[in-house]
C-alpha positions as CSV (number, residue, x, y, z in Angstrom):
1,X,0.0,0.0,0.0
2,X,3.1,2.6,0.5
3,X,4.3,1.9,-2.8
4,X,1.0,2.2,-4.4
5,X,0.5,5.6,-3.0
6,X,-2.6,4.5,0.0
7,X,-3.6,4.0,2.9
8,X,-1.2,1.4,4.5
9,X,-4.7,-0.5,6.1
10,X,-6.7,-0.3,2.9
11,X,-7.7,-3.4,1.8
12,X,-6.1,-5.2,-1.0
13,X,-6.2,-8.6,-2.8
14,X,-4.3,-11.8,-1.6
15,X,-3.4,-14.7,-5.1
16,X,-2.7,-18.1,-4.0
17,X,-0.7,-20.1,-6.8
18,X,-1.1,-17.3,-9.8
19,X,-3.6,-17.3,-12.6
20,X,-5.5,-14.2,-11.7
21,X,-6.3,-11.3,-14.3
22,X,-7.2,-8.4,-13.6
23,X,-8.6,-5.1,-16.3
24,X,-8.4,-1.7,-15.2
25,X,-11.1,0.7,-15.9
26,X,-9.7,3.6,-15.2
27,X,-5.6,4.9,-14.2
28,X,-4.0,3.5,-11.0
29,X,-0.8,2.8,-9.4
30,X,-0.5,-0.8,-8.4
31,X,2.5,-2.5,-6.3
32,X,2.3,-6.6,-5.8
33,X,4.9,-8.7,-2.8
34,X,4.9,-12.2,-2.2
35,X,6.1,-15.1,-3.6
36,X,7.8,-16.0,-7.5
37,X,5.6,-15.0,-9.8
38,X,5.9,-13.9,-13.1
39,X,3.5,-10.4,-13.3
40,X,3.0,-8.5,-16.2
41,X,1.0,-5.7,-16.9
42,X,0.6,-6.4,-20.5
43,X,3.7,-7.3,-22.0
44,X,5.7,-5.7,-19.4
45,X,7.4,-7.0,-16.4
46,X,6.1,-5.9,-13.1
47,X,9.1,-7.5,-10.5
48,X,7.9,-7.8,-7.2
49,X,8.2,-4.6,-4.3
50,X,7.9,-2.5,-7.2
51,X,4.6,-0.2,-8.5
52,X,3.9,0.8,-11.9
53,X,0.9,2.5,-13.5
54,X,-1.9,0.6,-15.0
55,X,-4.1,2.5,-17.3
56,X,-7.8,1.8,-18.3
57,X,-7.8,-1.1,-20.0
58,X,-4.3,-2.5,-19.1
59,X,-4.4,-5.8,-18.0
60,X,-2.7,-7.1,-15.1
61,X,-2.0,-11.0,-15.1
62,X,-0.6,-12.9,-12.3
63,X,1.3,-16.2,-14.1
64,X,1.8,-19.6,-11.9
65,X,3.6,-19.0,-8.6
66,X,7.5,-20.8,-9.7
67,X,8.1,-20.9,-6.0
68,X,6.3,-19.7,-2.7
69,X,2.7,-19.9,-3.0
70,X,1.1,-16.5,-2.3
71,X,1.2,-12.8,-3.0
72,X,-0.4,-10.1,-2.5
73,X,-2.0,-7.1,-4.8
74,X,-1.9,-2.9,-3.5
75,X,-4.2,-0.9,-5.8
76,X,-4.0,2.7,-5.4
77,X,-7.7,3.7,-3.6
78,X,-7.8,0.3,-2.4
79,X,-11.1,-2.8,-2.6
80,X,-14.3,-1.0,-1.7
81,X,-15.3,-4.1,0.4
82,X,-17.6,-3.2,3.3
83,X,-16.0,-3.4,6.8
84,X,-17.4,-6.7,8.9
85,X,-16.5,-6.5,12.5
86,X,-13.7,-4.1,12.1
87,X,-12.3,-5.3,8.5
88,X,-12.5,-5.9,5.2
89,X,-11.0,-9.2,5.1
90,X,-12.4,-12.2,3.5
91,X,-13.4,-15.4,6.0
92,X,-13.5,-18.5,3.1
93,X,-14.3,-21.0,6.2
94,X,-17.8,-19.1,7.3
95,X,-18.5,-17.1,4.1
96,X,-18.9,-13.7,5.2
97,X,-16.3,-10.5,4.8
98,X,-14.5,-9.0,1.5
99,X,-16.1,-9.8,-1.4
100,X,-19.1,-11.3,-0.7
101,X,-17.8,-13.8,1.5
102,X,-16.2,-15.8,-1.0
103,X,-13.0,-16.0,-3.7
104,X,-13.3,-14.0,-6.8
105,X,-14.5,-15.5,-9.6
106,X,-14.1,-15.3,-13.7
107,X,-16.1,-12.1,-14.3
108,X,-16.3,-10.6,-10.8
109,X,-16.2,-7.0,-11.1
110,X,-14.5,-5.4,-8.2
111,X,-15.4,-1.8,-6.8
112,X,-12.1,0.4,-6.2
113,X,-11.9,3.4,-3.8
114,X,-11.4,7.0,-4.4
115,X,-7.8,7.5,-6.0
116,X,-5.5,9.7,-3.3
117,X,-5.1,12.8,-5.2
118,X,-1.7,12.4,-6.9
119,X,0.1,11.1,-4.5
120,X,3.1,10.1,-6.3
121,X,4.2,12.6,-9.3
122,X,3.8,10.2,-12.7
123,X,7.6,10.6,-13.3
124,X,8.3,8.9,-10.5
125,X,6.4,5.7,-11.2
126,X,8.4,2.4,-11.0
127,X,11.5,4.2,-9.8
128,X,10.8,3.1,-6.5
129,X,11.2,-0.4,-4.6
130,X,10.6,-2.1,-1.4
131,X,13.9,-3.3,0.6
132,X,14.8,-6.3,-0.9
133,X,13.6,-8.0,2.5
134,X,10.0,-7.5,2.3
135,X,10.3,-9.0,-1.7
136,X,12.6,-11.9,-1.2
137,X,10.8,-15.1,-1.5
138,X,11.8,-18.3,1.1
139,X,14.5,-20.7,0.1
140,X,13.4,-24.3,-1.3
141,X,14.6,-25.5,2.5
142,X,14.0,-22.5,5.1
143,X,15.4,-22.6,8.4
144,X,12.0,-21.0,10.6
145,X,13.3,-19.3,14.0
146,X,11.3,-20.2,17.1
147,X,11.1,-19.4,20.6
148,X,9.8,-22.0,23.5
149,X,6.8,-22.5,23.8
150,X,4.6,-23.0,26.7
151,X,5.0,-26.6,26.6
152,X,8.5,-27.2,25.7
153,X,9.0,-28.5,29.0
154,X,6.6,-31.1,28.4
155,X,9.1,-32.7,26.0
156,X,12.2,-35.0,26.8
157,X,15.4,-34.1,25.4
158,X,15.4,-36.3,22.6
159,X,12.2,-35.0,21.6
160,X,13.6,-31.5,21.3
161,X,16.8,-32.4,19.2
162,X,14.4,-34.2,16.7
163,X,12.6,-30.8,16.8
164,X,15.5,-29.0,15.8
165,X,17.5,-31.1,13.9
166,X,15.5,-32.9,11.5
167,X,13.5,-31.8,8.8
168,X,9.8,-31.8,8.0
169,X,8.1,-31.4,5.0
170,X,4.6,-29.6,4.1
171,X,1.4,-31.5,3.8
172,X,-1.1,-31.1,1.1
173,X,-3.4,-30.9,4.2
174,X,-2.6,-27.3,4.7
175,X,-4.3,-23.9,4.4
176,X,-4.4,-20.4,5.7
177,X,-5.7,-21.4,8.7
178,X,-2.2,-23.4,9.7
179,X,0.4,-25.5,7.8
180,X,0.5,-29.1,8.7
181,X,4.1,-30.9,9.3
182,X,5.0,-34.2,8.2
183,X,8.1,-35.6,9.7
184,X,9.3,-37.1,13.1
185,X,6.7,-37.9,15.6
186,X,6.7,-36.0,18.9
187,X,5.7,-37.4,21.9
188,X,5.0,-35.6,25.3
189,X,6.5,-37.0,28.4
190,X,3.2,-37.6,29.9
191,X,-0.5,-37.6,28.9
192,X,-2.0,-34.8,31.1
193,X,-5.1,-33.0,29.7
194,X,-4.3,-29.9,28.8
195,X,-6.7,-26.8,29.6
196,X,-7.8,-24.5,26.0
197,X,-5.7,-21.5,25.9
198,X,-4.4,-18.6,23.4
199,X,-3.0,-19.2,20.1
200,X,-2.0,-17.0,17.9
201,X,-0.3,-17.0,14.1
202,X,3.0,-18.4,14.5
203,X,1.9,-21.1,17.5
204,X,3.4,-24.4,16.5
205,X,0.9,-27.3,18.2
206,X,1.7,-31.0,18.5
207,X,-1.6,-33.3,18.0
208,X,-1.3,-36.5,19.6
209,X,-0.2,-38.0,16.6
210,X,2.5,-36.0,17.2
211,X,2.6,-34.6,13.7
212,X,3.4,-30.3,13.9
213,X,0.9,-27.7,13.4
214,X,2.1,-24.4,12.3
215,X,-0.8,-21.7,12.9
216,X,-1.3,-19.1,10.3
217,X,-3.2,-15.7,9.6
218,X,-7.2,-17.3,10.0
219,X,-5.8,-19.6,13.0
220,X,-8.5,-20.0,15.8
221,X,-7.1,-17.6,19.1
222,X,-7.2,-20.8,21.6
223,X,-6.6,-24.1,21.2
224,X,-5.9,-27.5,23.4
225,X,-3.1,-29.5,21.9
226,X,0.9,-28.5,23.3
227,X,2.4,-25.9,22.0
228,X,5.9,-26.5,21.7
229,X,7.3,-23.4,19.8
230,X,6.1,-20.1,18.9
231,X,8.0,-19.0,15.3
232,X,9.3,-15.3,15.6
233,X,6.6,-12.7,13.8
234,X,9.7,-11.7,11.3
235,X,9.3,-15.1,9.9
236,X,5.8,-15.1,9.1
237,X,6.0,-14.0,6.0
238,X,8.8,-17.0,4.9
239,X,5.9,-19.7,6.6
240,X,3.1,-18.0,4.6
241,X,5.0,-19.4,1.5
242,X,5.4,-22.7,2.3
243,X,3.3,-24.7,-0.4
244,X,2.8,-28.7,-0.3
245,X,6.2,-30.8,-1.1
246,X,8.2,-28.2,0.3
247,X,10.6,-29.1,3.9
248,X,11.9,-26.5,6.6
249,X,13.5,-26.4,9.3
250,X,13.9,-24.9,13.1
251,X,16.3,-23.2,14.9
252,X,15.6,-21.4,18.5
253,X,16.9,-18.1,19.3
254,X,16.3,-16.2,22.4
255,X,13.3,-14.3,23.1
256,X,15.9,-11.1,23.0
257,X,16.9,-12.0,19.8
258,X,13.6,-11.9,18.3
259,X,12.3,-9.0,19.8
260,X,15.9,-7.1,18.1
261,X,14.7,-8.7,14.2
262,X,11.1,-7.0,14.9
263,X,12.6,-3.8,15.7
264,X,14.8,-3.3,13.1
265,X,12.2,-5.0,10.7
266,X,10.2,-1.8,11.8
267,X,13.0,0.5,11.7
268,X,13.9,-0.2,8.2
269,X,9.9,0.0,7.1
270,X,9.5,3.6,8.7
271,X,12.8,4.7,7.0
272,X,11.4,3.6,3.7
273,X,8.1,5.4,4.8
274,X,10.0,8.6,5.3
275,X,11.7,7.7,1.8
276,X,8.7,7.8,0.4
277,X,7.1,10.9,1.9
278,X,10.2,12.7,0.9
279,X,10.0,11.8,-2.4
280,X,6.3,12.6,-3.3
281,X,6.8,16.0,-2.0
């Protein structure tokens, strides 16, 4: 949203795998992140964490993800979705939010919001880019970093070396809501119930089939089974492009540590912020 010249909360459009097209009715600025695809606005190349302008009747095509497995799409004005419950984000599971509760389809027509009054000086189009950090995509075997989670205690030694040792690989039985691990089993040192509490994106569960859960964006915010490591918010983004067949790995670092990444993750976004503002003057 920076790059396309918005609101940073306006509301934009997430592609899983590639294959969407989009035509433009009228001019706007548009900036895409994510994972490798191939974008083009017509015959032109649009590289991700850059923006470009798209003029009526350009067409904008998202080609097949070559690795990763999501992106997402800033459009200058942002989707005129309606706000549900304090957003305008899409819930696919209960069919309600964004755009009409449900995935765009082959002739959906999509209502834009009011273009910011030239916001960034035409000249100055596509000279621009995100840090290559928020554009990179993950490597074919990332290394996630965690810190302990509430139950790591709860698992013996050699439990915890298999952890962070071995690797485990993706399961076509994942989705937004969480990414399910195939790999080693994990097994608690005792069988005690465990009371429901908070989750949150990043939370990595162990069923008792000891197979990992790695909670994502529409995770549920409590939840029953161990939770045996918490992956740092910097590395998000690298789990939200891990598609079936892929294998990562996991390596602790101190809760220090990862508070440090997140600051200088912000840091580096507000200088590019003041970058920006600088340059549209």
């Amino acid at each position: 949203n920076l790059l396309a010249g918005g609101d940073e909360s306006a509301a934009g459009l997430e592609i899983s795998f590639g294959g969407l097209q989009l035509r433009f009715a009228d001019e706007r600025i548009v900036a895409w992140c994510g994972g490798g695809f191939d974008v083009r606005i017509g015959s032109t190349s649009l590289p991700a964490g850059h923006r470009a302008l798209a003029r009526a009747g350009d067409e904008l095509k998202f080609n097949h993800a070559q690795s990763g497995c999501r992106c997402w799409l800033a459009i200058s004005g942002g989707i005129d979705v309606p706000f549900v419950l304090g957003s305008r984000a899409t819930d696919l599971r209960a069919s309600f939010g964004g755009f009409n509760g449900r995935a765009l389809r082959d002739g959906d027509a999509i209502r834009l919001g009011t273009r910011p009054g030239s916001a960034i000086p035409a000249a100055t189009i596509s000279s621009w880019s995100a840090p290559k950090p928020w554009s990179q995509t993950a490597s074919s075997t990332p290394i996630l970093r965690f810190v302990r989670g509430a139950d790591w205690n709860s698992f013996s030694a050699s439990m915890l070396q298999r952890f962070t040792s071995e690797s485990f690989g993706v399961s076509s039985d994942s989705d937004r809501m969480g990414v399910r691990l195939a790999g080693p089993e994990l097994q608690r040192t005792d069988d005690v119930d465990l009371i429901s509490e908070a989750v949150a994106p990043g939370t990595i569960q162990v069923p008792p089939g000891g197979q990992l859960i790695l909670l994502l964006g529409d995770c549920q915010t409590i939840g029953g089974y161990p939770k045996i490591a918490h992956v740092v918010t910097v590395d998000l983004g690298i789990a939200a492009q891990l598609r079936p067949g892929d294998t990562v790995r996991f390596r602790e670092i101190s809760l220090t540590e990862a508070h440090r990444l997140l600051f200088e993750r912000e840091q580096e976004l507000e200088r590019f912020r003041i970058g920006l503002s600088l340059q549209n003057k």
